[in-house]
C-alpha positions as CSV (number, residue, x, y, z in Angstrom):
1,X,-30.1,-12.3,-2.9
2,X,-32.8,-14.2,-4.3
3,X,-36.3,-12.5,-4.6
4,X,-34.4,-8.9,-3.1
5,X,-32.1,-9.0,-5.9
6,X,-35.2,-9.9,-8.5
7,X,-36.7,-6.5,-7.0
8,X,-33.5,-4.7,-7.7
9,X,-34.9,-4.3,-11.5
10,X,-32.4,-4.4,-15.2
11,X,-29.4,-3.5,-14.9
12,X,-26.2,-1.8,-17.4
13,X,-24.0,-4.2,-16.1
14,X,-22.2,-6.7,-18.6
15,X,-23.4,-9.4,-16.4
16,X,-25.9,-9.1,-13.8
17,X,-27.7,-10.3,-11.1
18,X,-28.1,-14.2,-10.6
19,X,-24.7,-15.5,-11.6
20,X,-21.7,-16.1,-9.1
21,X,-20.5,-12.4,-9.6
22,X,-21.6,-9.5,-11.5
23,X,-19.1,-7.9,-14.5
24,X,-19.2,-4.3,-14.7
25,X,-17.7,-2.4,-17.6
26,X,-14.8,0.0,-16.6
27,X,-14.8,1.9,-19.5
28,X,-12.1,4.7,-17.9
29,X,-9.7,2.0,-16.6
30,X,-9.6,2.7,-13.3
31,X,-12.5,2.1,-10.7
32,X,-13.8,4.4,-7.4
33,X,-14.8,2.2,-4.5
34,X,-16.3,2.7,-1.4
35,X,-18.3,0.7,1.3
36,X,-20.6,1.8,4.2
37,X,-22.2,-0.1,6.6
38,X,-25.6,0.7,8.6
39,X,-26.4,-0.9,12.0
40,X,-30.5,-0.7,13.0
41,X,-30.0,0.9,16.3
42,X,-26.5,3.0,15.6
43,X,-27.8,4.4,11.9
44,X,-31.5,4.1,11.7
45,X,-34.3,2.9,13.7
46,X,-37.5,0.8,12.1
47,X,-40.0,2.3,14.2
48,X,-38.8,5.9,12.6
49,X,-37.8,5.1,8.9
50,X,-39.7,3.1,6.9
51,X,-37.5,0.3,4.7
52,X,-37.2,2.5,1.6
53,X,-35.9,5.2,3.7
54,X,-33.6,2.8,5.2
55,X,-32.3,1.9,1.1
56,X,-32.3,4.9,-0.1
57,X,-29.6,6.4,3.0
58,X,-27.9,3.0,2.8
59,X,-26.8,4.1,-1.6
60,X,-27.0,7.5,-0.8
61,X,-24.1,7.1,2.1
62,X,-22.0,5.1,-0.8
63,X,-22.6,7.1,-3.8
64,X,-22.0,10.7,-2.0
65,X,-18.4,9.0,-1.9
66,X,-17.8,8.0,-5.0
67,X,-19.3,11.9,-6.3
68,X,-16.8,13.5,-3.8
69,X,-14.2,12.0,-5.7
70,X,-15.4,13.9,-8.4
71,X,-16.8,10.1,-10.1
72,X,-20.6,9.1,-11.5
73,X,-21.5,6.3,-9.4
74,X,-21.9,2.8,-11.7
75,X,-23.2,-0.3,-9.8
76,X,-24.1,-1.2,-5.9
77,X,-23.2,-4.6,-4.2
78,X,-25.2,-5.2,-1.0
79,X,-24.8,-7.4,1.5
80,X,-28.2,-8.0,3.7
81,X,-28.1,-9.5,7.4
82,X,-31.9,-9.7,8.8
83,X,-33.5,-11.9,11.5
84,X,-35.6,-14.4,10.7
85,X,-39.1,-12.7,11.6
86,X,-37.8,-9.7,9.2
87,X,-41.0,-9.2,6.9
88,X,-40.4,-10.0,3.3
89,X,-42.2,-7.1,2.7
90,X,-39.7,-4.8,4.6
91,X,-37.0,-6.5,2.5
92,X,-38.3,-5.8,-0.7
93,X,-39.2,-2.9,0.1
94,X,-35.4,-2.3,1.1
95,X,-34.4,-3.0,-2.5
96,X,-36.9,-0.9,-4.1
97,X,-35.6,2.5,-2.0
98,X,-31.6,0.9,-2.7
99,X,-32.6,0.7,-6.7
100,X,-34.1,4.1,-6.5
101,X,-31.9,5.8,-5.2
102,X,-29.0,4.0,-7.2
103,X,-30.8,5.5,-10.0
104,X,-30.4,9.3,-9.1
105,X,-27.0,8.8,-9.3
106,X,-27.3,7.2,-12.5
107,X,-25.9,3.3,-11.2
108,X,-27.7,0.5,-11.0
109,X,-27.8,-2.4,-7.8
110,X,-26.0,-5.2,-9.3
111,X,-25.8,-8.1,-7.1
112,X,-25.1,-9.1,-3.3
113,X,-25.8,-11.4,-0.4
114,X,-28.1,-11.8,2.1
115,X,-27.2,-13.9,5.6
116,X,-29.7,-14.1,8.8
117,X,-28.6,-12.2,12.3
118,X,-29.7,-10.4,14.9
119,X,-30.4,-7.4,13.9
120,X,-30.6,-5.9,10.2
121,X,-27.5,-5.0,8.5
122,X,-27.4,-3.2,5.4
123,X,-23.4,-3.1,4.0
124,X,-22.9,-1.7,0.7
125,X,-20.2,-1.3,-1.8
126,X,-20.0,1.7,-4.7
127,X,-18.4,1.7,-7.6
128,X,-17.3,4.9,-9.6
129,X,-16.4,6.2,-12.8
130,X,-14.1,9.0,-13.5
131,X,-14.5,9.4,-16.8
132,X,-11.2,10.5,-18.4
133,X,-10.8,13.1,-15.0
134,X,-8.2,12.7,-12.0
135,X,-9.3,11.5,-9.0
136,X,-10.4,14.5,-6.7
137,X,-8.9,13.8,-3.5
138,X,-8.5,14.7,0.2
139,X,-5.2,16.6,0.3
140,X,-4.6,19.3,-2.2
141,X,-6.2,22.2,-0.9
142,X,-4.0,25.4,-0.7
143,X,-4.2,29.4,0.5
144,X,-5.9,31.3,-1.1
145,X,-8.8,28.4,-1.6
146,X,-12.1,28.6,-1.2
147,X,-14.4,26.5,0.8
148,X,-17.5,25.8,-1.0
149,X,-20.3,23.4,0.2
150,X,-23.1,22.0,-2.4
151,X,-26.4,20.6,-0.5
152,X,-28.1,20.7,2.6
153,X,-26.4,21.9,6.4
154,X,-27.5,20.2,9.4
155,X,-31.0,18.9,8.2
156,X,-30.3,15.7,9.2
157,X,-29.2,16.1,12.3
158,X,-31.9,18.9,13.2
159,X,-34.2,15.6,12.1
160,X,-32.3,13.5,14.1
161,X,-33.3,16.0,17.1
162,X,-36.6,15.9,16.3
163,X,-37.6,12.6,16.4
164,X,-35.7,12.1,19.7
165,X,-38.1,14.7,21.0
166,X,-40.8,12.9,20.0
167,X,-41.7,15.4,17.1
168,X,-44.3,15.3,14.5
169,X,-42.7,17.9,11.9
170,X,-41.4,20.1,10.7
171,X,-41.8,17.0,7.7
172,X,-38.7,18.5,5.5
173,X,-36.6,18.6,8.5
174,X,-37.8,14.6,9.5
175,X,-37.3,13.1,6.0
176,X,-33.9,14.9,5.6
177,X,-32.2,12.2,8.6
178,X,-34.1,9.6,7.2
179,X,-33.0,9.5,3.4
180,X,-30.9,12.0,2.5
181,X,-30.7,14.7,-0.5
182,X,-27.3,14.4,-2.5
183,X,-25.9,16.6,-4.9
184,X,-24.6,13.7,-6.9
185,X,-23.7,15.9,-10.4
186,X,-22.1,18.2,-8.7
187,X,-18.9,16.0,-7.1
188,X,-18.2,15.7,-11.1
189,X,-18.6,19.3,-12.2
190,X,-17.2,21.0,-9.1
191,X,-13.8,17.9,-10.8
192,X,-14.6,20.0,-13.7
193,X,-13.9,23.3,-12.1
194,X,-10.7,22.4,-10.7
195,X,-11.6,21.0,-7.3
196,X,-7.9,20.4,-5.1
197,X,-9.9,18.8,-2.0
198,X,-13.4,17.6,-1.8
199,X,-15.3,15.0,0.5
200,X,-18.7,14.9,1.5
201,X,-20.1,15.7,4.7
202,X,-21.3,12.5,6.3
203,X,-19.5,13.5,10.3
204,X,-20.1,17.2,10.4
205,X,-18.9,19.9,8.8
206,X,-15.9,20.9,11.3
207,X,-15.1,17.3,11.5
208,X,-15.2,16.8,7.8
209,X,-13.1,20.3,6.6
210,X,-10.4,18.9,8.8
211,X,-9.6,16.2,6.7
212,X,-9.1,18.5,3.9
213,X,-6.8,20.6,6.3
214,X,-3.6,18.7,4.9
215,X,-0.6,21.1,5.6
216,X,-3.2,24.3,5.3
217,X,-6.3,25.7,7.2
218,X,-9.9,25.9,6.6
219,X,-11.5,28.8,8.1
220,X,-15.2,28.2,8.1
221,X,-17.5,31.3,7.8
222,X,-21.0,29.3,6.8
223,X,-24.2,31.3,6.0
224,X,-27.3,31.5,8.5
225,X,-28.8,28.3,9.6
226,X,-32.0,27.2,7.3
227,X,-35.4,27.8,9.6
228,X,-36.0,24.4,12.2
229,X,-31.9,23.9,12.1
230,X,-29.5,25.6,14.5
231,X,-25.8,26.7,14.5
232,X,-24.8,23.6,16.6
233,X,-26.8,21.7,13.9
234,X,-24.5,23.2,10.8
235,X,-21.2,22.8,12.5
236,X,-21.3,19.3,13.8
237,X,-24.4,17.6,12.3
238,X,-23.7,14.8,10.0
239,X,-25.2,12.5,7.1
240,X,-26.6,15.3,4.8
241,X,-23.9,14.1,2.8
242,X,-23.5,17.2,1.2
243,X,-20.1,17.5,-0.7
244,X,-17.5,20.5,0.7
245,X,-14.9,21.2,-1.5
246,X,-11.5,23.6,-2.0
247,X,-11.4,25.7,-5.2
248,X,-9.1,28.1,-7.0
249,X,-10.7,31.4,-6.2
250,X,-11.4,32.0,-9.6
251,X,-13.4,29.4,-10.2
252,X,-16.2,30.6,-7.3
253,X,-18.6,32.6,-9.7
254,X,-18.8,29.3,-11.6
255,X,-19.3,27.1,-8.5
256,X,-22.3,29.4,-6.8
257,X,-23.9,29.3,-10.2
258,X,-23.9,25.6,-9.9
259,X,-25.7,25.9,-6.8
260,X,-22.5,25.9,-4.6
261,X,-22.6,28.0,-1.0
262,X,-18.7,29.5,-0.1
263,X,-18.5,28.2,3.5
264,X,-15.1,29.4,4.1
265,X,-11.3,29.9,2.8
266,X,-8.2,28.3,2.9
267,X,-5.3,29.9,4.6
268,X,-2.1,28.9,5.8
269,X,-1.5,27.0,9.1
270,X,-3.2,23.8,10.4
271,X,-6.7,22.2,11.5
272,X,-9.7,24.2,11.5
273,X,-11.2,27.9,12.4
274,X,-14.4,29.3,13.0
275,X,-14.2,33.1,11.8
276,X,-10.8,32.8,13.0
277,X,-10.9,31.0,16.0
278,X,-9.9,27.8,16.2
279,X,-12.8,25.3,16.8
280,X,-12.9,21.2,17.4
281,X,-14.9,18.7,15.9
282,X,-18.2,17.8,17.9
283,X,-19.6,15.2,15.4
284,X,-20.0,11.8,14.8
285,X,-17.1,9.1,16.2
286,X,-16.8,5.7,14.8
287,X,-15.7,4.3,17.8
């Protein structure tokens, strides 16, 4: 990536940047991966997010994957497709918001590509560590469950709703849509506390309990909307990239002492319910 991967700063890979490929130490034996791609003009806009913004929700969309399999994020690969009047400023500046937020996680940017296009792509690929635990995944969940949600509800789409207004503020609300605020440590320690289901909340939060509904139902019940964010907002708002996950009951004190919110339960029957009534996703669609 030449002098964006020079920005990217040290990293704890065996081998890093500069060399055909980077070699990253699996001490567990098995690796989490994930990749995310964001599109200027379907995931963020230049004239509203500045390029750090842009890096930072590019790692943060990666490595809220890897937590919600209940892994510590270890190393980013990103790919980089930019026009040819792209400021080199706004590049390096890219890489300094990709490293830093790599770092709250605890991984480090270890290498990619960069290509010239039309518009600027940002693609990049996480890698995980379990440490010694299971892999939390989707399915699992059973009655009896709770439904616990760690992070923010609807921020970043009350953002989102903002700036298509034209808004100035509320600042929290803004800066919420443009990098996100993830939970990271806690995808590991809600593994710890016997997590059966867990993903994170990147397509709303109806959209995003009904993939845990595998053979079971998740009937939501979340708390009151922060101030500036609306019901609407909380249901069916995405990339917060919160983590929601299905618990043994027992384990709930634990989970809210962590910093956890129960959201809902897990009963029997199929898809998902709003205080008992059955509700459909209004979210994001990929296509």
């Amino acid at each position: 990536m030449g002098a964006v991967t020079a920005r990217l700063g040290p990293s704890a890979a065996l081998v890093g940047p500069g060399d055909d490929a980077a070699v990253v130490a699996a001490p567990d034996g098995r690796v989490v991966a994930t990749t995310d791609v964001l599109v200027e003009g379907v995931h963020f806009r230049r004239d509203w997010s500045s390029a750090h913004d842009v890096g930072r929700k590019a790692a943060a969309a990666n490595l809220a994957d890897v937590a919600a399999m209940g892994a510590t994020g270890t190393a980013l690969l990103v790919g980089l497709t930019a026009p040819g009047d792209l400021p080199v400023a706004w590049a390096l500046e890219l890489a300094d918001g990709l490293r830093e937020e790599a770092a709250r996680a605890g991984a480090e940017v270890v290498g990619g590509d960069t290509v010239r296009g039309d518009a600027v792509v940002v693609a990049v690929t996480a890698l995980g560590d379990l440490r010694g635990r299971p892999p939390v995944l989707r399915t699992g969940a059973r009655p009896g469950d709770v439904v616990v949600h760690a992070g923010r509800l609807g921020w970043s789409a009350a953002g989102l709703a903002l700036l298509q207004a034209g808004a100035d503020g509320p600042a929290a609300l803004l800066a919420a849509h443009r990098a996100p605020e993830v939970p990271y440590a806690l995808g590991p320690a809600l593994a710890g506390l016997g997590a059966r289901a867990m993903c994170d909340v990147s397509d709303g939060l109806v959209a995003d309990a009904l993939t845990l509904a595998a053979g079971v139902a998740l009937d939501l019940d979340p708390p009151a909307p922060d101030p500036g964010v609306d019901e609407a907002h909380v249901l069916h708002g995405g990339e917060d990239h919160g983590l929601l996950a299905c618990l043994p009951a027992g384990a709930l004190a634990a989970a809210v002492g962590l910093g956890c919110r129960q959201v809902g339960t897990v009963v029997a029957g199929s898809g998902v319910r709003l205080r008992g009534r059955p509700v459909e996703p209004q979210g994001w669609e990929h296509w």
